[in-house]
C-alpha angles and dihedrals in degrees: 000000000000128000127224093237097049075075148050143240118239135184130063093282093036087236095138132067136219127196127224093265098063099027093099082072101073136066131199111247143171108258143160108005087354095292110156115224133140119263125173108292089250078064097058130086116188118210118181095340097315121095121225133196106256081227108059095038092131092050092061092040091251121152147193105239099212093178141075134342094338093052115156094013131104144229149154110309075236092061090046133075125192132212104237088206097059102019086230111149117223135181118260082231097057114109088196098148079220098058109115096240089051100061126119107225119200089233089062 
């Protein structure tokens, strides 16, 4: 017999329960308007040392970087910079001459 409490509750409204065998599978995360609950660990996306739901990644500012040296990886919309002629997200770290930050203008 299992106890409710040998377990955890999982999902964005906690409404389903995991028992203690399975419960190494799921990770806490930031979701929907930043609440913190567990969901199965394909569901989780860590960004500087906190999980998100994959889900709710925009609720929480989080972004896909699909430039440079970073690509496929994400990170804070404050970590990030985007080129307002392509619309492609880099990190604020990358030293990609092309990134956007990086770019000498002729009015510098």
């Amino acid at each position: 017999y299992v106890y409710e409490n040998e377990g955890i509750h999982v999902g964005w409204h906690s409404d389903s329960w995991v028992g203690p065998c399975c419960d190494n599978n799921y990770t806490e995360v930031y979701g929907r308007n930043g609440d913190q609950y567990y969901v199965h660990d394909n569901d989780a996306v860590e960004v500087n040392g906190e999980w998100y739901h994959d889900r709710y990644l925009h609720d929480n500012d989080i972004v896909m970087i699909n430039r440079g040296a970073y690509d496929g990886e994400y990170a804070h919309i404050d970590d990030t910079t985007c080129d307002p002629d392509t619309g492609d997200v880099w990190h604020i770290n990358d030293t990609h001459e092309d990134a956007p930050h990086n770019r000498v203008t002729e009015d510098a």
